[in-house]
Each structure stands twice: as structure tokens, then as C-alpha cells.
N, C-alpha and C positions, 0 to 999 in steps of 0.2 A: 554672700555676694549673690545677686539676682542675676540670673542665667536664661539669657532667648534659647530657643532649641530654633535653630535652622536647619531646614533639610540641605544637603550636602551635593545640591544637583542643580545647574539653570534652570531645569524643567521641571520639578517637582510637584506642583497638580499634575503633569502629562505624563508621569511616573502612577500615580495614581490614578487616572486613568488608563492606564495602561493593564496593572496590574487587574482593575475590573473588566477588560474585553472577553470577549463571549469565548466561551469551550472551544471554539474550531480556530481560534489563537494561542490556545495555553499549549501546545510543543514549541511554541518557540520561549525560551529562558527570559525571562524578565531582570531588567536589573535593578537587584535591593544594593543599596547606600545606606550606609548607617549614618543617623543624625550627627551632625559636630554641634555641640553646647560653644556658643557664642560669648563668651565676659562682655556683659555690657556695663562700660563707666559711666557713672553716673556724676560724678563730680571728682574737681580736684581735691576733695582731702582722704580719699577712698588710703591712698599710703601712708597718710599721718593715723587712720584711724586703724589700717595693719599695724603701722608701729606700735600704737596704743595696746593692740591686741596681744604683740606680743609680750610686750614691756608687762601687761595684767600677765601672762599666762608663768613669766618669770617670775612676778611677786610671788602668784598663789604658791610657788614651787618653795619659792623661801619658807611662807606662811606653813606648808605641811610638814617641814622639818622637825623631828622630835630633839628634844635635849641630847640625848645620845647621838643623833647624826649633825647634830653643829658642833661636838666633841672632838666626834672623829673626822672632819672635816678638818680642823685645826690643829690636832693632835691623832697622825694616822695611826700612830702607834697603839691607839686604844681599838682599832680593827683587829687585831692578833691578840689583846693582850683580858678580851671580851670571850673571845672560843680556846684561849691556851689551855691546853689539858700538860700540867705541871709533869705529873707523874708518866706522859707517853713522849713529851715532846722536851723535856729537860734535859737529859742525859745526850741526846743527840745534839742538842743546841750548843751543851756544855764540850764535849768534844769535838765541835765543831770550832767554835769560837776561841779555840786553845790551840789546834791546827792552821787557823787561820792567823792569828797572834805570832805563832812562833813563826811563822812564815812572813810575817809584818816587819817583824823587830829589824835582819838584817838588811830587809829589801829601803825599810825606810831612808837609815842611813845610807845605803848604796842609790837611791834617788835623788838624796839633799845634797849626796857632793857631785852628781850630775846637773843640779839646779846651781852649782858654784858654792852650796851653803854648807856649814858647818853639820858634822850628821847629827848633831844634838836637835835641830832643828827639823829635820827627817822625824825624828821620836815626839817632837812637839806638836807636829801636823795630824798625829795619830792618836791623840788625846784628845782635847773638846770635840772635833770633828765625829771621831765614833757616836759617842754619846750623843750628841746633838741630834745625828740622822737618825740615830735609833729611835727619837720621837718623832719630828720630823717628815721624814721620808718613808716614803708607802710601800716599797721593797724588804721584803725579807731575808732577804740571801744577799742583797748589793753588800761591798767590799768595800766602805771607803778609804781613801787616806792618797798619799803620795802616788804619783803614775812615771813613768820615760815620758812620755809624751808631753806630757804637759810641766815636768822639770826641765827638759831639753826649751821646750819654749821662755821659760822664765830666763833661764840661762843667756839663751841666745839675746835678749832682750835685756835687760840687766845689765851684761857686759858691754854695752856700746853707752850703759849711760854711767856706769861706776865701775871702779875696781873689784872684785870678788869676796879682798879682801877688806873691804873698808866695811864699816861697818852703817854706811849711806847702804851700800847693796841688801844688807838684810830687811833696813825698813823699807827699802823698795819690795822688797819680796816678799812682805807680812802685809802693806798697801794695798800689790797688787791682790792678795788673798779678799782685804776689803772691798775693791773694786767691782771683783769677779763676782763676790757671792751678792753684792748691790743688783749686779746687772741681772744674775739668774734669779733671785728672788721678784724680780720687777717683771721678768719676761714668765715666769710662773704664775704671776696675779694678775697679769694681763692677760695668759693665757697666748703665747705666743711664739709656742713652741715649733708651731706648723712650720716658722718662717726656715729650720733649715731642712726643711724638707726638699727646697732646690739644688740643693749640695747630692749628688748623685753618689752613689753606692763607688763607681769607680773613682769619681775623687778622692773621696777617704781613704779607699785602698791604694791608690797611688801613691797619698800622699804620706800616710803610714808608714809603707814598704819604706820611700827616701829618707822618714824621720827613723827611721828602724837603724836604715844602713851608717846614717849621718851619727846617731848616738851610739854604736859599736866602735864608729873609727873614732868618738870624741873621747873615750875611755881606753883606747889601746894603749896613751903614755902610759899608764899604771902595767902596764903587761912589761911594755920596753925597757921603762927605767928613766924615763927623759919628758921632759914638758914638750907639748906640741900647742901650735896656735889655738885659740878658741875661735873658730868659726861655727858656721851653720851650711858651708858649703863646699864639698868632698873635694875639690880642687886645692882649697889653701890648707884643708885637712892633710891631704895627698903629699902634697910639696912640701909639709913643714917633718908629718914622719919621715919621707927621704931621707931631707936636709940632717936631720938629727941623728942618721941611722949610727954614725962613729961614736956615738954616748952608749948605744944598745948595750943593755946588762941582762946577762943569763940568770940568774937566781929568780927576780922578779915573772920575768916569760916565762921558766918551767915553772912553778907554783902557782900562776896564771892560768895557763895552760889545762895543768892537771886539776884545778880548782872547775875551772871549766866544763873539762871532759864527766867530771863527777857531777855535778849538775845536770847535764844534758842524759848521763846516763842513767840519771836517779828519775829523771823526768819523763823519759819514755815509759823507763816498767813501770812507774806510775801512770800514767795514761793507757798503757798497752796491759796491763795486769791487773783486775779490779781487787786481788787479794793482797798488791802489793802500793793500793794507791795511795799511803801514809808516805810512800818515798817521794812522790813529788812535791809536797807540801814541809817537809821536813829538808828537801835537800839546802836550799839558803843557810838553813840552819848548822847544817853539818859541816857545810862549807866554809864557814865560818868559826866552828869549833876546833873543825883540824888546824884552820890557819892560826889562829890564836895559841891552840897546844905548840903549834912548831914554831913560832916567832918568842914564845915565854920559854920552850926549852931551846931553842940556839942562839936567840938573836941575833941574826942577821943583820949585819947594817947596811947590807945594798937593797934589802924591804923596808919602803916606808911603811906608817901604819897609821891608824886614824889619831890617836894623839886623846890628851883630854878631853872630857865629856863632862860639861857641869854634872852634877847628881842632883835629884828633885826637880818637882812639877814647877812649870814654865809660871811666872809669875800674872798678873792683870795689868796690861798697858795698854792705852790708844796707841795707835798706828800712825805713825810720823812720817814726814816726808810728803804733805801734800800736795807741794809745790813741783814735782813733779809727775802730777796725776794726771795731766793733759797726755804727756807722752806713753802714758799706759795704757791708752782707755784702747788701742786697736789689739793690743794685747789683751788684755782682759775678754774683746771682743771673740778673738778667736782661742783664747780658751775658753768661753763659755761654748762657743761651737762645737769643742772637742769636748765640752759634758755632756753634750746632747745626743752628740752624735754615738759616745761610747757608752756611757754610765746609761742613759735612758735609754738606749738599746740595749743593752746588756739587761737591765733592770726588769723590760717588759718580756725579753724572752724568756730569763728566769722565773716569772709574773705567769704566763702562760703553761709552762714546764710543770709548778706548783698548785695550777686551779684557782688564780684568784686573779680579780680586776688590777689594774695599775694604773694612774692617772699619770700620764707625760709631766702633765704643768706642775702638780701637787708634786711629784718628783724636783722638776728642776727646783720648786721651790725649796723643797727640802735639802740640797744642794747648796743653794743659797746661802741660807740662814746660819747652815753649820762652817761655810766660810767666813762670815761674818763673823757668827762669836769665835770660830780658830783664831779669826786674826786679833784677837785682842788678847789670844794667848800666844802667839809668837808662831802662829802655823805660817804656812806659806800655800798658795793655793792647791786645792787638794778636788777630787771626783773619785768617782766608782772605779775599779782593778777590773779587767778583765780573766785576769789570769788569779787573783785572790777570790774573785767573786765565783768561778768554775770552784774554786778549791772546798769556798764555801757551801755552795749547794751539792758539791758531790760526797760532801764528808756530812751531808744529811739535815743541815741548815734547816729550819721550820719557822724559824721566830726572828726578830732584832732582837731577842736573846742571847746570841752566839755573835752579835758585834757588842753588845754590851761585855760579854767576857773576855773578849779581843780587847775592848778598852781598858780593862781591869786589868788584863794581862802586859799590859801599855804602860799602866799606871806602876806596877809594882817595878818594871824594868826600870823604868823615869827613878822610881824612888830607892832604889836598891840594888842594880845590875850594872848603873854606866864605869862602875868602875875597870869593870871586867872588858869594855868594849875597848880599854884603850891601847888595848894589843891587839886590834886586828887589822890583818895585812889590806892596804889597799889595792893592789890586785885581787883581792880576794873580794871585795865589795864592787869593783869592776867585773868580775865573772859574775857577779849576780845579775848586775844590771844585763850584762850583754846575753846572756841567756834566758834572761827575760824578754830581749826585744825580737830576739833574734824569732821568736815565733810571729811578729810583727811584719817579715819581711813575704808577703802573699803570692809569690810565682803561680803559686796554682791557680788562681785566681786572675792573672792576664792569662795564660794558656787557656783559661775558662771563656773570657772576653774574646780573645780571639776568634774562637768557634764559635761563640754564639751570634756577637755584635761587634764587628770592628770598627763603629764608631764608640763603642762605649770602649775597646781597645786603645783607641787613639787614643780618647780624655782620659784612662790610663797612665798611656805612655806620656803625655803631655806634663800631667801631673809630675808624676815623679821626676820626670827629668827636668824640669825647671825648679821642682824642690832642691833636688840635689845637687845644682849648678848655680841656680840664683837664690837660694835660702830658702826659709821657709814659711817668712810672710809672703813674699811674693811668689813663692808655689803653689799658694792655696789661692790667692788672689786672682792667679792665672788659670788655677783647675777651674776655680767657684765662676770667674767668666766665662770661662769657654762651655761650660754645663751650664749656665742661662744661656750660653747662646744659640748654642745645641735645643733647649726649650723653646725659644723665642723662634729660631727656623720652624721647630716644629708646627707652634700656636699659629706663625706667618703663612704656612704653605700645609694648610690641613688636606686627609687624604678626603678625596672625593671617587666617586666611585658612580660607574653607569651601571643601571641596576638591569637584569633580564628575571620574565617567568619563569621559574620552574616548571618543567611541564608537570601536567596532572595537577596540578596546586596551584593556590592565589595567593603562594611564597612568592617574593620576590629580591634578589640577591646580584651581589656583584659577578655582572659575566666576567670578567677576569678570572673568579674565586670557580665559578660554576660556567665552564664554555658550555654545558648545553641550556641552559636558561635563553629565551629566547627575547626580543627586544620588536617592536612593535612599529609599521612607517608612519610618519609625523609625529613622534611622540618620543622624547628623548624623555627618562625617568635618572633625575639625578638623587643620591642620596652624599650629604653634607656631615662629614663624619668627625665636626667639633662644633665649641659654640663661636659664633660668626659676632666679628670686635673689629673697633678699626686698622688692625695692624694683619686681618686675614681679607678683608673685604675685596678689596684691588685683585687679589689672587681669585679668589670667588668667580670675579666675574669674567676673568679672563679664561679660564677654565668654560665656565658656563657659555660661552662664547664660543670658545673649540669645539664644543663636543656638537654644536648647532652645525660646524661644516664639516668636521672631520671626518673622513668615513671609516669603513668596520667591517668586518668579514663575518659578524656572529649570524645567526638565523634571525630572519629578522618574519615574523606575517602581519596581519591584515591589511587593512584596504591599500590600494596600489599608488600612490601620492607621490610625487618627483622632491618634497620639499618637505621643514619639520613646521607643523601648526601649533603644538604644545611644547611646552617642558613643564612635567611634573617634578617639584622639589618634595623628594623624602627627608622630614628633616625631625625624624626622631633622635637622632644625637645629638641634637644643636638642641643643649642644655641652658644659654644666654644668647642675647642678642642687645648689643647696644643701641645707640642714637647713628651713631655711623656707618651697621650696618642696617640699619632701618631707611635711612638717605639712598643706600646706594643699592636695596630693592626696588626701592621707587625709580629710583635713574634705570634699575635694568628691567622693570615694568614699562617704563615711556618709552626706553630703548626696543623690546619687544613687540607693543604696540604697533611702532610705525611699520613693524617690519610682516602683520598680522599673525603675532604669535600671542600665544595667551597662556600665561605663569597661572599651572595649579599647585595647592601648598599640602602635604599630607602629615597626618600624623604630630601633629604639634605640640610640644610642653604647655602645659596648662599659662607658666611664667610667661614664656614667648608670646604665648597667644595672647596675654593681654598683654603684651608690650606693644604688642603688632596694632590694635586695637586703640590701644590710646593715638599712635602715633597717626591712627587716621589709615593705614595701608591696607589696612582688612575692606574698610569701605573702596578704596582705589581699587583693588583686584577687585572686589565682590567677595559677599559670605558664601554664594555657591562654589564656587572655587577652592575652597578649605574642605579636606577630608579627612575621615577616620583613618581610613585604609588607601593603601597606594593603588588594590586592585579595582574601587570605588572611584579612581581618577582617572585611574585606566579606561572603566568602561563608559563613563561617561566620554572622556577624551574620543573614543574609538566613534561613537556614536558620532560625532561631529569629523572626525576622519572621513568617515563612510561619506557624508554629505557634501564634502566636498570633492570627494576623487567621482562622484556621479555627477555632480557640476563642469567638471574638468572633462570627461567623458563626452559630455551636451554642450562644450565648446560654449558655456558661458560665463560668466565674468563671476566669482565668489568668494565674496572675503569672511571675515570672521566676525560675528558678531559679538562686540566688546562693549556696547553702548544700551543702557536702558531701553532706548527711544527704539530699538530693533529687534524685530523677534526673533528669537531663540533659531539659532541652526538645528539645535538638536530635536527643538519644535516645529521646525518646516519639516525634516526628518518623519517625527510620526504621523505628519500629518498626509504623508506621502503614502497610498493605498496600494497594495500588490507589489511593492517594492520593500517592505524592510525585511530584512534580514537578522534572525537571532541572532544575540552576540555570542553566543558559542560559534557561530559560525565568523564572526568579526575577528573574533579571538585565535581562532585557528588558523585564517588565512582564507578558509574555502567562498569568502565574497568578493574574492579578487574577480577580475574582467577578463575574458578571453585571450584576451591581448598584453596581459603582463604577465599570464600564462607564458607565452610563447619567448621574451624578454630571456637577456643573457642576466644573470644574478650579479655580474661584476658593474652592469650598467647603470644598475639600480640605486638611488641615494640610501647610504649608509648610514648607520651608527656607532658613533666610535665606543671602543672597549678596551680603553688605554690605560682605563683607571677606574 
């Protein structure tokens, strides 16, 4: 692009001149301006031939791609499986993968009868899916297969449109597995992961804690002894345990109970003991064995237990039930949210912790795909463990080697072990689940909101409490609103800020942040701390408008002026500018004008600047008027201050020169002999008049420092 160099000053030969006056002038400071580079457009297809630009610089990028990196581009799995050192990194992978397995097996079926499904179906989500991601997916250490979170949603969803028991509800829930990994693989290649980046840190945690508490109380009948309603909201949860409290049976609640306390106690010294940390990965497991040894030697018949398990791998079917795919798709929608938000967080911190890159979208795809081919083996939707994937990387995970062994470990259960499952207590697979969520429920984390932001407390509290009262599509519906709205105030009502000098420096900063920075008469210095769109503009200017009458207590010097002749815009954070507000500089240009005030613009993004440039408003202000630095607008500004409070003085009439066809104030200025004044002296104050000397400081017009 062909670039003018304009000097940065109205006066600019008289700057240069200036700069050449004879030795018995050089103590007074001269003022240097740095040039501003001008974008000159030269034609309308200057954007078609960026996009050209870009569109080549992508091809080339294709074009230097070697074989090996459109491999592993495809297949991320050959990133790890290119630098595997067998003999350092097997053995860890292999115990790893065998810790994470065994810790799979009971949790799966304890998730598939929280999704309403049979557990065999739990075991079936944990076969093609491993495998799959192990090619796949660009994570090392992620844990896929069954989660609470996202069975409690299938659940919730599922039962309003079929019975549990029928067998419409499984191909609903092998569908929705298709659906889900349709959408994540689309938003993977599209690359469009950013989008839940609007979903804010406290909605998740809000909304987790309520789905935390909601799935505890939807597995307590297995403790009780009595069916309780299937809801998704703690209310007819509430009412229906009361209601039932006269069926309440002891045997099931203590073996519950103590099933429980052993988990939780197996989970700490695993966590809190690093010599002891095979307990927390093994406890499911143990939990589960004792229950089975006690239900095979006494049997009990006030414990139920899980009942037959087909034996062998899930067969190849399409996914049936497409007729009611429409009623899925908001499902689908916010379980894929809930991969994003968990699995590919999880994923990249694990990613970071490990020393290697991790691509968002390559991830969700990976995601994707291995939904896809599950659901043609009978999986039901499935993402990354947060609490399997901790287990994996802390038992020394290096490779998709150790989910490859977890599959294997999968495979031989599937083909050789279901017989074994069919004595085990369903309380006992409810203590797994609920000890699994129960770390899900984040108090520390509002106590943290609190202190820090209690708006991010509110959307919090707001969250959860409409999960756990009105369900949990409309909890997230309502958190996911209220945090764009929360954004949208922000974006509407950006922070603007009245800037003052530091003294000793050509720093200059918000007097609010810095009460001794000092602020300058006629010249209000605004800086604009987002980018300026039609939905901030209206705010802009009403803002920009106060700060012209309001007055201020900070320090204010030089020349002694009743009224404001400039407003300098710092607008190095105003990263975009649209069409609207490019309309409504010019309205506050004309509006300025009548009033003999004169808009200088500092510090501009390159983008902006030619946006400003196309639209014609560069030429409306004038290119003198654009500067590098705000202290560069300042001194020019001062210098036309000075000329008018000597006008004012001489009781003659003095407006501002804004028009070509007049010369330069700041040119009558030097062209005034025995009278100028170095701006160091401009700048400090000391060219004020006798007479505003003597003036009360309260009298004097202000600048405000409200913001």
C-alpha cells in the first residue's frame, strides 16, 4: 500500500522554521511531532485485492505442507506415535491405561443407568469411542467415554419423549450420540469453537454445581429403597422422596451409605497422599467388588442389583429413530457445549501441563467422529472425564497408548466379565455416581466470586438457581442470556476515561487511576477504552459531551481560558470502527464545529485509520489533526490555547480556525514577535496573566475526572 507521510501539525513549514531561528531563540523548547503515515486509497478494489492477498498467502501455506504434516493433520495420532520412545514411555502408558480401565468399567455402567439405560450400554460407549479418539484426537492424556453431566442430560430429555424402558428410548439415545458428533465434527472443520467462548466461567460453574446436586438427589431411590419421580428439578425431586419416605428400607441405605463413605475415603488419600494415589482410581472398583462378594454370599432381597448383561461386543447397526431428530437437535446443541466447555478444557490444560500444542477445533473434531462411529455400535453420547482424565495424567499418561489399553481393557470385560456384573448392587453403582458428582458441586468457587466480582456472583447465583428450580435446558438458557447480557452492557457502555500528564513525563494516563497527572484549560484529552460499533456510539457521544461541561477538581495549567477549544480523542484501544460510528464522528465533528471546538484524533490503529480514510472523515477533520502521540496534540492544541486567551485579554473577537481559506492560529501565533512563550512554559502553567493569578481555583472552568 502507498503511504503520504503528512506532518502531524497545521503549521508544519512554521514548525520548520521555527526549528531554524537564530541561537538567541534556541532556550525556548521547540515543538518536535512525529510524522503520522497517511493510507491513501486509491481505488475501490484495494479489499478485493487484500482478500486476494490473503486467500494466496493461505494457498502458499497449503502448498509447503510436507506429506508427514497432511498425515498428521488428519490422523493426530501420528504426532506422538513419530517421537514414541517404546521402551521409556510404555510401561507408564501401560499402567496407566489399566488404572484408568479399571476405574472405567464400574463408573460406565453407573452413568448408563443415570442416562435411564441399561449398564450394558454404559460398556458399549467405552469401546469404539476409545479407539477412535486415540487416532482422532490431539490429546494425550483426555479420558473419553461416559460423563454425569452429560447422561443426566440425555435422561432428562429422553424421558419426556419415551419410556426408559422401551426400547424407542435407546435408539433415541444411540441417535442422539449421531447428532452430537454430526454437530461437533462440523463445528471442528469449520473451526468454530470460539463461539462458546461467550458462556462465561461462572455459568458453567453454576450450572454444574445445580446439575451436581440435581444428579445426587436423582439416584438417592437406590439408597432408599423406593422409585422416586424422574425430574430435572429439585422441587418434584424433593416432594416425591418425602412422599415415599413409608417404603424407606434399611439394608439398601446402610450398604449405600458405607459404599459411599469408602469411596470418598479411598478418594481423599488418593489425592492428599501421592504414595497412596492408586486408591483413588481403584476405589469404583473396590466398591463394587465388595458389593457383589456381599449380595453372591447373602443375598439380600430388599437389594436390587443390576440384573443381566448381554456378554460380547455390541454388534454394527445404523441408528434408528430419525423421525424424531428435530426434537433432539437443542439437545445435541448443549451437549456439544458441554464438550467444549469440559473435554477441551480439560484437554488443553492437560496439553499445556505435558509441553505440547493442542488445537481446540482438531479436538472437537476428534470428539465428533468417534460419536459417530460409537453410535453405530450402540454407544450413546459420550466426551472427555474430568475426573478419569486427572487419573490419567497423574498415573503418568504420555501417549493415546494408555486409552488404547483402557479400550482393550473394555474389550475383554465386553467379551468375558459381563457375567460377573450381574450381582452388583444398585446402590452400590449410585455411590459411584454420587461421589463422582459430588466433587462437581463448586462453593469454593461462589465464596471466590463473591470477593472478587459480585456481578460474576450474581450470574452464578442466577445460574444455578434457575437450573435447579426450572431444569436444566432453561438454566443454561438463562445463565447463557444473562452473560451475553452482561457482555452486550459492557460492549454498549465502554469505559472512557479523561486522561491527565504525569508530571516530569509525556506519559499520559487516567486522572481517576493517577489524581496527580494533571489536565490542561481548553483541552479535554479523552481516551476510548473499546472498539466504537453502533450499539456503543449514542453512549460515546453523550459521554463526550459531559466531560465538555462538567467540571473537576484535578490540577489543571496553562494558558487561562473560561471555555474548552479542543477535545483530543486517544483512541489506541479502539481496535474497530464501523459505518455507524464513522456517521456519528462526523455528527460530533459538525456538532463541535458550531460550537468552535476542534476534534484532534491520536494514536490510531493502522485498520481504523483507513477506515476513517475511506469514509472521507480524515479529509473532514484534516490530516493535521491526526497524531502519533497525545503529547504531540497536546502541544500543538496548547499553542492555539495560548492565542486565544491573548485575544481574550485584547478584548477582541477570536474564533478557531477550521477552514482552509484562514490562516493558521497557531500561524498568527509565531508570527507574533516578543511575545511567544516556550511551551515548557505553556505546559507548566507559568504563561498564565496576572490576573488568573489572583482568581479563586473553584471559579475557574473545570475538567471533569469521573471517568
Amino acid at each position: 500500500m502507498r503511504m503520504e507521510i503528512t506532518y502531524a501539525s497545521p503549521s508544519s513549514p512554521n514548525l520548520t522554521a521555527l526549528a531554524a531561528m537564530p541561537s538567541s531563540a534556541t532556550t525556548k523548547r521547540t515543538v518536535r511531532i512525529i510524522p503520522v503515515q497517511h493510507p491513501t486509497v486509491t481505488n475501490s478494489s484495494s479489499s478485493s485485492s487484500s482478500s486476494s492477498f490473503v486467500f494466496s498467502v493461505w494457498l502458499s501455506k497449503l502448498r509447503k505442507k510436507t506429506w508427514m504434516e497432511w498425515i498428521e493433520l488428519f490422523f493426530p495420532c501420528f504426532r506422538w506415535i513419530r517421537v514414541y520412545n517404546w521402551r521409556e514411555y510404555f510401561q507408564v502408558d501401560f499402567m496407566a491405561g489399566i488404572t484408568v480401565g479399571v476405574m472405567l468399567v464400574p463408573q460406565s455402567m453407573s452413568y448408563a443407568k443415570l442416562a435411564g439405560l441399561q449398564p450394558i450400554y454404559g460398556l458399549y460407549s467405552c469401546f469404539v469411542p476409545i479407539f477412535v479418539y486415540a487416532i482422532f484426537g490431539s490429546s494425550r492424556q483426555l479420558a473419553v467415554g461416559p460423563v454425569a453431566l452429560v447422561s443426566l442430560l440425555v435422561s432428562n430429555v429422553l424421558s419426556g419423549i419415551a419410556d426408559p424402558s422401551s426400547e424407542l428410548y435407546t435408539e433415541l439415545a444411540i441417535l442422539l450420540a449421531l447428532m452430537v458428533g454430526i454437530l461437533e465434527s462440523i463445528m471442528g472443520l469449520l473451526r468454530l469453537g470460539w463461539l462458546i467462548r461467550f458462556i462465561s466461567h461462572s455459568v458453567i460453574s453454576g450450572f454444574t454445581t445445580a446439575s451436581a446436586i440435581v444428579i445426587g438427589l436423582s439416584q438417592v431411590k437406590y439408597f432408599l429403597g423406593y422409585s422416586i419421580d424422574k425430574s430435572s428439578k429439585i422441587i418434584p425431586l424433593v416432594e416425591s422422596i418425602i412422599a415415599g419416605a413409608d417404603k424407606f428400607s434399611w439394608p439398601p441405605f446402610v450398604m449405600g451409605s458405607i459404599t459411599l463413605a469408602i469411596l470418598l475415603v479411598m478418594k481423599h488419600l488418593g489425592k492428599s497422599r501421592k504414595h497412596l494415589r492408586f486408591l483413588r482410581a481403584s476405589g469404583p472398583l473396590t466398591a463394587v467388588t465388595l458389593g457383589t462378594v456381599f449380595v453372591y454370599i447373602f443375598h439380600p432381597s430388599s437389594i436390587s442389583v443390576v440384573g443381566n448383561i448381554p456378554q460380547g461386543l455390541p454388534k454394527f447397526s445404523v441408528p434408528r429413530a430419525f423421525e424424531y431428530a428435530e426434537s433432539l437437535i437443542p439437545t445435541a446443541f448443549l451437549i456439544t457445549g458441554v464438550a467444549i466447555l469440559e473435554s477441551v478444557g480439560i484437554a488443553k490444560a492437560l496439553a499445556a501441563k505435558n509441553g505440547y500444542e493442542l488445537d481446540s477445533n482438531q479436538e472437537l473434531f476428534g470428539l465428533g467422529v468417534s460419536n459417530i462411529l460409537g453410535s453405530f455400535f450402540s454407544a450413546y453420547p459420550t466426551t472427555g472425564s474430568f475426573s478419569r482424565s486427572a487419573v490419567n495424567h497423574e498415573s503418568g499418561a504420555k501417549s493415546g497408548v494408555s486409552a488404547i489399553v483402557s479400550g482393550i481393557l473394555m474389550t475383554c470385560a465386553l467379551m468375558f466379565l459381563t457375567p460377573l456384573f450381574e450381582s452388583i448392587p444398585q446402590c452400590t453403582l449410585a455411590a459411584i455416581v454420587i461421589s463422582a458428582v459430588i466433587g462437581l458441586v463448586d462453593y469454593d468457587e461462589a465464596i471466590f466470586l463473591w470477593r472478587v466480582d459480585k456481578k460474576d456472583f450474581l450470574l452464578w447465583t442466577i445460574t444455578s438457581t434457575t437450573t435447579l428450580f426450572l431444569g436444566i435446558e432453561i438454566g443454561v438458557i438463562i445463565g447463557v442470556g444473562v452473560s451475553l447480557a452482561f457482555v452486550i452492557h459492557e460492549s454498549a457502555n465502554p469505559h472512557i476515561a479523561i486522561l491527565g500528564r504525569l508530571p516530569g513525563t509525556t506519559v499520559y494516563r487516567n486522572v481517576k487511576q493517577y489524581p496527580e497527572a494533571y489536565t490542561y484549560n481548553g483541552i479535554v484529552i479523552v481516551r476510548i477504552d473499546a472498539p466504537i460499533y453502533f450499539a456503543n456510539t449514542s453512549y460515546i457521544k453523550d459521554r463526550l459531551r459531559e466531560y465538555e461541561v462538567t467540571a473537576d477538581t484535578s490540577t489543571r495549567h496553562g494558558p487561562d481560558v473560561e471555555r474548552i477549544y479542543f477535545v483530543i480523542l486517544e483512541m489506541a484501544p479502539v481496535t474497530y470502527i464501523d459505518s455507524s460510528a464513522v456517521q456519528a464522528l462526523k455528527d460530533l465533528y459538525q456538532e463541535y464545529k458550531l460550537r468552535d471546538i476542534q476534534i484532534a484524533i491520536s494514536n490510531l490503529n493502522p485498520d481504523v485509520l483507513l477506515t476513517l480514510s475511506k469514509s472521507g472523515l480524515m479529509e473532514l477533520i484534516g490530516k493535521e489533526w491526526y497524531f502519533v502521540r497525545v503529547h504531540d496534540a497536546v502541544q500543538v492544541c496548547l499553542q492555539h490555547v495560548r492565542s486565544f486567551e491573548r485575544g481574550s485579554n485584547n478584548s477582541s473577537q477570536t474564533s478557531l480556525a477550521l477552514s482552509d481559506d484562514k490562516p493558521s492560529s497557531y500561524g498568527q501565533l509565531l508570527k507574533q514577535t516578543g511575545e511567544n512563550l516556550p511551551i515548557s512554559d505553556l505546559e507548566s502553567g507559568k504563561g498564565r496573566s496576572p490576573l488568573s493569578m489572583d482568581r479563586d481555583s473553584h471559579l475557574e472552568p473545570l475538567l471533569s475526572k469521573e471517568h
